[in-house]
VMD Tcl script that draws the C-alpha trace (Angstrom):
set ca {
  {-49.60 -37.21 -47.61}
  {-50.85 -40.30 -46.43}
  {-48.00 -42.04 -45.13}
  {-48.77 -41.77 -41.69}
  {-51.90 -43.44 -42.32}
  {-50.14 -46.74 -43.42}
  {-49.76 -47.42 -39.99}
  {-52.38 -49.02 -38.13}
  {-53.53 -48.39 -34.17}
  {-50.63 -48.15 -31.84}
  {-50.74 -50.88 -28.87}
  {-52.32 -49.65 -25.78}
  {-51.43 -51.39 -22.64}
  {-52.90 -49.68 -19.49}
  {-52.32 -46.28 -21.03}
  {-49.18 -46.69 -22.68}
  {-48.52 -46.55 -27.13}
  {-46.52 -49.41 -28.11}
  {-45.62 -48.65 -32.15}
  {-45.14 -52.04 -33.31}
  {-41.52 -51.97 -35.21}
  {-42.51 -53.76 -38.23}
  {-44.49 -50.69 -39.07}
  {-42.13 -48.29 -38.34}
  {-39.46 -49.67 -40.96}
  {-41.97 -50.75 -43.07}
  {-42.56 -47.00 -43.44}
  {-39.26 -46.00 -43.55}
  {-38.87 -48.19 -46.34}
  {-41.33 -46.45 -48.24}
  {-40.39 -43.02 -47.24}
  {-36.71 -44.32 -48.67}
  {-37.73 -45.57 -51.57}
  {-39.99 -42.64 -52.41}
  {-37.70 -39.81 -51.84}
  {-34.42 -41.34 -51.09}
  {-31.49 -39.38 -49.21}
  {-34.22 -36.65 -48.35}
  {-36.57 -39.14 -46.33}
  {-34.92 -38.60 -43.29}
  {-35.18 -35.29 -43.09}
  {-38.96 -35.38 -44.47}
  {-39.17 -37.77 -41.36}
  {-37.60 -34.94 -39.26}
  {-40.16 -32.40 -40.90}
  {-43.27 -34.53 -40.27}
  {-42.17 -35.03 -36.61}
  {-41.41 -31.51 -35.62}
  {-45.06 -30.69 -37.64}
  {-46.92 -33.64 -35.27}
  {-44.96 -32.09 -32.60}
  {-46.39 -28.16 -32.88}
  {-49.27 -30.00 -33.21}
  {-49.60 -31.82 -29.81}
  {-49.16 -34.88 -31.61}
  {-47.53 -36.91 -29.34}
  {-48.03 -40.17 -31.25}
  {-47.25 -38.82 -34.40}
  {-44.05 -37.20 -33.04}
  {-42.64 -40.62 -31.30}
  {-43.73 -42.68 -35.01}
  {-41.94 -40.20 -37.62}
  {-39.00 -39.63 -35.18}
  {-38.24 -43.71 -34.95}
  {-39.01 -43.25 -38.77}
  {-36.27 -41.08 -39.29}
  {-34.03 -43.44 -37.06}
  {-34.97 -46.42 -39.21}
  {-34.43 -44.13 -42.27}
  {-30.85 -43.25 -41.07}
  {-30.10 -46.82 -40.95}
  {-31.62 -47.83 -44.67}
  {-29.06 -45.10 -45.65}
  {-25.98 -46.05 -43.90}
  {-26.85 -49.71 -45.10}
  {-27.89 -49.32 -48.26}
  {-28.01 -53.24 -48.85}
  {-30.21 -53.80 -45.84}
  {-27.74 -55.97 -44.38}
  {-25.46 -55.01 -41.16}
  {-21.66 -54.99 -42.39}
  {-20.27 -57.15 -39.55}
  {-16.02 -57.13 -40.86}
}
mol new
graphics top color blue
foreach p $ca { graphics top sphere $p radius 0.5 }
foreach p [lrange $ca 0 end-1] q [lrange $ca 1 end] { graphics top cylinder $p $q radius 0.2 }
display resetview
């Protein structure tokens, strides 16, 4: 699958990933769309996979993915329900 491949290089600041946010939802929203209320755990899969693997990186990305995922489904409409 070639999700993880929609997102471009991580940040690096003296050492440390930054994932920029826009990517992460912007994948999540594609993951959604794609396999609806199964994305999040296909997020959860792909992370514990990058995480057997030693992929740090990947681990971090498809857990905030599944966060960001979560959220799509609790808000379907995108919006926050405030009242």
């Amino acid at each position: 699958m070639l999700l993880f491949s929609a997102l471009s290089q991580p940040l690096r600041i003296t050492g440390v990933e930054i994932i920029r946010d826009k990517e992460v939802w912007a994948l999540a929203t594609v993951v959604f769309s794609k396999y609806g209320p199964d994305a999040a755990q296909l997020a959860r899969k792909r992370a514990l996979s990058a995480h057997r693997l030693g992929d740090d990186l990947g681990d971090r990305i498809w857990r905030q993915v599944e966060e960001a995922v979560l959220e799509l489904v609790r808000c379907p409409d995108g919006y926050e329900r405030l009242n």
